[in-house]
C-alpha positions in Angstrom: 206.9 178.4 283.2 204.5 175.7 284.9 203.0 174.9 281.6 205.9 174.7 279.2 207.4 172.2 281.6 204.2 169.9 281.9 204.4 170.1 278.0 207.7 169.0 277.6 207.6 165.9 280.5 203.9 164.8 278.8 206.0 164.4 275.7 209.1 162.7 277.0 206.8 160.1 278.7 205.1 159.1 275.9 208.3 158.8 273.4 210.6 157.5 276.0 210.8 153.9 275.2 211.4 153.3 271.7 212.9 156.6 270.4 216.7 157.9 270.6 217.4 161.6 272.3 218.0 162.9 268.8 214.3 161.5 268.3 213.0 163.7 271.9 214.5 166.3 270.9 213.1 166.7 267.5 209.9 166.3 268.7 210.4 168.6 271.1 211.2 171.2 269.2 208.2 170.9 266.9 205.2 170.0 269.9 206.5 173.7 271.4 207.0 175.1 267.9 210.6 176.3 268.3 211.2 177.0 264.4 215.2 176.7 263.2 216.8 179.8 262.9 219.7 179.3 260.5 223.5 181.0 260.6 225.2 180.1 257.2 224.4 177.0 255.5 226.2 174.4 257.3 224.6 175.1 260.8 221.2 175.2 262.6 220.4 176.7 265.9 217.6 176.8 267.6 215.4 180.3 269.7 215.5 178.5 272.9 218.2 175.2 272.9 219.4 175.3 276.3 216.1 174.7 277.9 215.3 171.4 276.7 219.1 170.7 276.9 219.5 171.1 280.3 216.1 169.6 281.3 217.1 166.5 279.7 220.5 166.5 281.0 218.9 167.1 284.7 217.2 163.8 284.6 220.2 162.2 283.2 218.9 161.4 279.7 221.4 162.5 277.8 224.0 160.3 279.8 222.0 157.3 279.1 221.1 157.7 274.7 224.8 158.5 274.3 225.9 154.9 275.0 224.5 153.2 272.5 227.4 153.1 269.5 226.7 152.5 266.1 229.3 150.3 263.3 228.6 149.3 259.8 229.7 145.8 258.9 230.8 144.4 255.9 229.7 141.2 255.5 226.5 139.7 255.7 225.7 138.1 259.4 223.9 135.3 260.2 225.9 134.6 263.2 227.8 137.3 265.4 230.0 136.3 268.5 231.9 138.4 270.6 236.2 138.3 272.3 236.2 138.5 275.9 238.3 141.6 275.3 234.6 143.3 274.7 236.4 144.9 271.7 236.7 142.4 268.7 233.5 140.4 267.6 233.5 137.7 264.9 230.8 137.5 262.1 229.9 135.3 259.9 227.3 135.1 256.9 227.0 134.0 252.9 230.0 135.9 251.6 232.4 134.5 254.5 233.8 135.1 258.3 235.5 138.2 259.3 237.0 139.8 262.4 235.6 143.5 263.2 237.4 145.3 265.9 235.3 148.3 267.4 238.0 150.7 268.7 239.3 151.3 265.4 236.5 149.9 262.9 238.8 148.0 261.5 237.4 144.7 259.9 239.7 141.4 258.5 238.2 138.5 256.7 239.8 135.3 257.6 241.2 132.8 254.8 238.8 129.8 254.3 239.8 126.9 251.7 238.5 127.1 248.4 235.2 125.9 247.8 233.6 127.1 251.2 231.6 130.6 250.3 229.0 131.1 253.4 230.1 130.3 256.7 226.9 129.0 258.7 228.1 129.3 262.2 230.8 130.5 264.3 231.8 130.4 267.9 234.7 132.3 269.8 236.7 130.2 272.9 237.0 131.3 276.0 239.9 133.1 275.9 240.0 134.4 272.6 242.7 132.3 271.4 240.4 130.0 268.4 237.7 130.5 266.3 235.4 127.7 264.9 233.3 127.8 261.9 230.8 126.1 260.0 230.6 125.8 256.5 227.0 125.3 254.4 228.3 121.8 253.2 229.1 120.7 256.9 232.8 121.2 257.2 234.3 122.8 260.2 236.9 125.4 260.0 239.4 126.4 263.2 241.6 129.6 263.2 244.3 130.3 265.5 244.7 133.9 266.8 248.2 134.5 268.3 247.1 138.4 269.3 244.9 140.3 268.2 245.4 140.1 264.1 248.3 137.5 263.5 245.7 134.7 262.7 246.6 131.3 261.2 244.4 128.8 259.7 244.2 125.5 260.6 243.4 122.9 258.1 241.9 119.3 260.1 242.5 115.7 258.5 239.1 114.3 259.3 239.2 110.6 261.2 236.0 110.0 260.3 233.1 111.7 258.2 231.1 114.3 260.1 227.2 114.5 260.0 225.8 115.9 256.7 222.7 117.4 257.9 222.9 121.8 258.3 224.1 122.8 261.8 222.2 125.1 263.3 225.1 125.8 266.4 228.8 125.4 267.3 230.2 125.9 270.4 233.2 125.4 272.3 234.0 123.5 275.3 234.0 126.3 278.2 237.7 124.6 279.5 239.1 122.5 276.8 239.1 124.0 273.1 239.3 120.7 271.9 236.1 120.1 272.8 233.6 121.1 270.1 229.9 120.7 270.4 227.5 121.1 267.6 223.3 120.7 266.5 222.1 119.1 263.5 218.9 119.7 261.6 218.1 115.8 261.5 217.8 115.6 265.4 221.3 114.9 266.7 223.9 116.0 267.9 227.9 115.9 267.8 230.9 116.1 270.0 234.1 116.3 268.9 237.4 116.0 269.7 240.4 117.5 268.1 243.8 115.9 269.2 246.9 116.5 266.5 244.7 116.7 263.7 242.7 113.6 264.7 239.1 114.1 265.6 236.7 111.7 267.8 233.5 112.2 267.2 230.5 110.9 269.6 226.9 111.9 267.8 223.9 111.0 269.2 220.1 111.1 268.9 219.1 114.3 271.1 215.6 114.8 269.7 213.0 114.1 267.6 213.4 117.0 265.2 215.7 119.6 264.6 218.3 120.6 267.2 218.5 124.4 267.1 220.3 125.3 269.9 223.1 123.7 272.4 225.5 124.8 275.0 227.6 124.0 278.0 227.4 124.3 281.4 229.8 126.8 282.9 231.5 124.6 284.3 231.2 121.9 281.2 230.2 119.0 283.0 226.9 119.3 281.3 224.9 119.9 277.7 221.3 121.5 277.2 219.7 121.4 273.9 216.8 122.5 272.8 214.5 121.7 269.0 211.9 121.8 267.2 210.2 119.7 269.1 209.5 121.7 272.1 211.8 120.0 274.5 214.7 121.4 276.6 217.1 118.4 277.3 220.3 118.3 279.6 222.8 116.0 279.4 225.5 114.8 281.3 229.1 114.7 279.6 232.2 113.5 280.4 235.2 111.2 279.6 238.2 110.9 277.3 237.4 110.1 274.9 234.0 111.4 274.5 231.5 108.9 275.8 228.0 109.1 274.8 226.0 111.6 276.8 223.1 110.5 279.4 219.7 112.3 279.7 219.7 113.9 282.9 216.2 116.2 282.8 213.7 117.1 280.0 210.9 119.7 280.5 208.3 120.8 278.3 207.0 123.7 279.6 207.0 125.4 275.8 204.2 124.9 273.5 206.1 125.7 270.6 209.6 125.1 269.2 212.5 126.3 271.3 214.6 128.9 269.8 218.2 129.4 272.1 218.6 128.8 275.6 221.3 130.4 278.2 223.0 129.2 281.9 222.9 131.2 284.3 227.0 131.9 285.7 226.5 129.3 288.3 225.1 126.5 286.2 221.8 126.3 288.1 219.2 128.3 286.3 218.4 127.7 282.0 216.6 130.5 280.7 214.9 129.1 277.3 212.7 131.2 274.2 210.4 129.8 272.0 209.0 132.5 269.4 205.8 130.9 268.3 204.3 130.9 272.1 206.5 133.8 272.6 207.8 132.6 276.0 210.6 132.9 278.4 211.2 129.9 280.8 213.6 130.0 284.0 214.2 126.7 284.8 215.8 125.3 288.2 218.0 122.6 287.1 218.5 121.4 290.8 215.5 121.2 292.0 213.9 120.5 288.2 210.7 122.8 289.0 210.1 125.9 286.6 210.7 128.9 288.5 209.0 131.8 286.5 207.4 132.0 282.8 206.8 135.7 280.8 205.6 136.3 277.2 208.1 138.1 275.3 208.9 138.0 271.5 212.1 137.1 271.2 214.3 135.2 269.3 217.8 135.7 271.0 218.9 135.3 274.5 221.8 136.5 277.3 222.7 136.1 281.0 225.0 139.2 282.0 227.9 138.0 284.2 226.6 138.8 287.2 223.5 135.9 286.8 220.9 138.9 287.9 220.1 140.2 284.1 218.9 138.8 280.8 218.4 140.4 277.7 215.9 139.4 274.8 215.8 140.1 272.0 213.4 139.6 268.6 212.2 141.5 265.5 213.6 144.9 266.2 213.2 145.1 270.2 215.6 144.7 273.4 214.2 143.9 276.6 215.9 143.7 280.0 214.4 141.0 282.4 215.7 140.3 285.9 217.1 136.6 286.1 215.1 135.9 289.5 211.4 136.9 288.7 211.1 137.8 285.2 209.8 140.9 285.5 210.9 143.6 282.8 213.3 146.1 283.8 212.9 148.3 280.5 213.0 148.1 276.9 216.2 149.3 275.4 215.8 152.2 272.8 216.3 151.1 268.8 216.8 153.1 265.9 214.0 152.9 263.5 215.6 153.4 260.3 213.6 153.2 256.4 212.6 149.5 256.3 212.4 146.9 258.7 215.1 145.3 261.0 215.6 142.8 263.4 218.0 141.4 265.4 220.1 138.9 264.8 222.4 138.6 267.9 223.1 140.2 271.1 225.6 139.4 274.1 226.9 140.5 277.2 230.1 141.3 277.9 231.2 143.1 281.0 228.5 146.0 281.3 227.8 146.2 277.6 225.4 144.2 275.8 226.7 144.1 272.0 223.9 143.2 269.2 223.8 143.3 265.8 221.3 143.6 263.5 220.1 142.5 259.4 221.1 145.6 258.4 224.7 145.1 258.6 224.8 147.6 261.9 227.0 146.3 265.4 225.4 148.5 268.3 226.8 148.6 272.0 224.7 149.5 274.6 226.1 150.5 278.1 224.1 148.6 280.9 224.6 150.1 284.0 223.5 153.1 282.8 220.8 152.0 280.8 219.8 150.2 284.3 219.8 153.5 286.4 218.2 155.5 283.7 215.3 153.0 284.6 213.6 155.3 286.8 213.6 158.2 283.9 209.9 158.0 283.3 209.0 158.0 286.6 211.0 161.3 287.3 209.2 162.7 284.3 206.0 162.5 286.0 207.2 163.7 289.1 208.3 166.7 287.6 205.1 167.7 286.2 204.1 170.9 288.1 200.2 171.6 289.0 200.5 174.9 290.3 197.8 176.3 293.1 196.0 179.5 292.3 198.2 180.8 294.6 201.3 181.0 292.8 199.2 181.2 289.7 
């Protein structure tokens, strides 16, 4: 009746956001006291399943838990990158770099020379074709993928001596994979070059401390990097070979170190997070005026294709954000498992954001319909009957 279905919207609302359908449903089941009733011992039904069932399924709930998909890794991941196929990621941590492919679980660890254990860093090309990695002691590592799993390792004669300092990110050019960009803990930065085995390297001073994030434009005509020292910095590259880049813009508008920052697809808009002020920036790099500010903790950051959608993520929470204003669409659902988690990467691709988290788990959730499930508390409430004495 009236009553049971006030009950059971009252208690969707207030579990909605951070627990699972699995997690509703429990619940559920014990707020209304609807004891198990067991058949055998490897079953469990329940007096009255369907109701809940298709309530739920009449606001579209179930269609929306269901798309988040669950791997186990293993190897340790301090770095997680995805294949524009949206079906292979590559992961890298203290005990090496692997390749996981998440349509059959399977998972390959590439070769790496002797004396290179944890793989810092690693960044995917464009088009699948290379992988780059970075080794604790500062070497750079490039694999060649042919399809799929026919991989080959490519050892580099270095021209001359690469930075010592830790990187803290490597990325490739988004045109030319001989382009290689890269962040060092002492403040600079490095471009290189890879040409038959012979590298060009152009490093410069790009801040005052650390340099923990860069990355190109879309179109690769220009850098941003962002440190330790609160400052996002673009720069303009170009030339073969590499010429020194110039400082085009710096703003400031973070009072605390700067943790990643993201494009937007048409290389106007840089969405930056700093973790100590908790802040999200949308910057206009046209114009050079801040467009909207938010507080969010986060640590991790990314633009979906279509340049309307960012995600954030830190500690164990997802957040959706529209690109223009800032405002929060919703926060995505995590599993809260024994013991703490948090995230340590998360991507688009296509209408899937991808993230992985410290305990070894990949987890796929489906955006679109995490976007029009967005209205799911608000038909809860709607659905709560007040009944006149009337029908009473």
């Amino acid at each position: 009746g009236s009553a049971f279905i006030q009950l059971v919207c009252c208690t969707i609302n207030n579990i909605l956001k951070t627990h699972t359908y699995g997690d509703i449903k429990t619940t559920l089941f014990k707020t209304l006291k609807m004891e198990p009733i067991r058949y055998g011992n490897d079953s469990t039904k329940y007096s009255q399943p369907l109701v809940i069932d298709n309530l739920l399924q009449s606001l579209n709930f179930i269609d929306f838990v269901q798309t988040l998909t669950v791997f186990n890794l293993d190897i340790s991941s301090d770095e997680v990158h995805y294949f524009p196929d949206s079906v292979r990621f590559v992961t890298c941590g203290s005990n090496g770099i692997g390749i996981f492919k998440t349509t059959s679980s399977e998972f390959q660890q590439l070769d790496i020379p002797g004396g290179v254990t944890h793989i810092t860093n690693c960044a995917v090309f464009r088009d699948g074709s290379k992988v780059a990695g970075c080794a604790l002691d500062g070497r750079i590592l490039i694999w060649q993928f042919y399809d799929s799993w026919e991989i080959q390792f490519n050892s580099t004669n270095w021209k001359e001596p690469l930075p010592t300092s830790k990187v803290h990110r490597i990325i490739f050019h988004p045109l030319f994979q001989s382009h290689i960009a890269m962040c060092h803990s002492n403040g600079s930065s490095t471009i290189i070059l890879l040409h038959n085995e012979i590298i060009r390297i152009q490093t410069w001073k790009s801040h005052n401390e650390a340099v923990l994030d860069i990355i190109y434009a879309p179109n690769g005509s220009k850098l941003a990097s962002c440190g330790l020292d609160r400052f996002v910095k673009i720069w303009k590259v170009e030339g073969t070979p590499i010429a020194q880049p110039t400082l085009l813009d710096t703003h400031s508008y973070h009072t605390s170190a700067v943790l990643s920052i993201k494009w937007t697809p048409n290389g106007r808009y840089l969405l930056s997070i700093s973790q100590g002020s908790n802040t999200v920036c949308c910057y206009d790099t046209d114009h050079r005026n801040l467009v909207w500010s938010c507080t969010h903790s986060a640590t991790r950051i990314s633009v979906h294709d279509n340049g309307q959608l960012v995600a954030i993520g830190g500690g164990s929470q997802i957040t959706l954000l529209q690109v223009n204003n800032g405002e929060s669409i919703r926060s995505l659902p995590v599993p809260r498992p024994k013991g703490l988690i948090n995230i340590v990467n998360l991507e688009f691709g296509g209408n899937k954001l991808f993230t992985s988290w410290s305990d070894r788990k990949h987890r796929e959730y489906d955006v679109e319909k995490t976007i029009r499930s967005n209205t799911l508390a608000d038909q809860f409430s709607s659905l709560v009957y007040n009944p006149t004495p009337t029908h009473r």
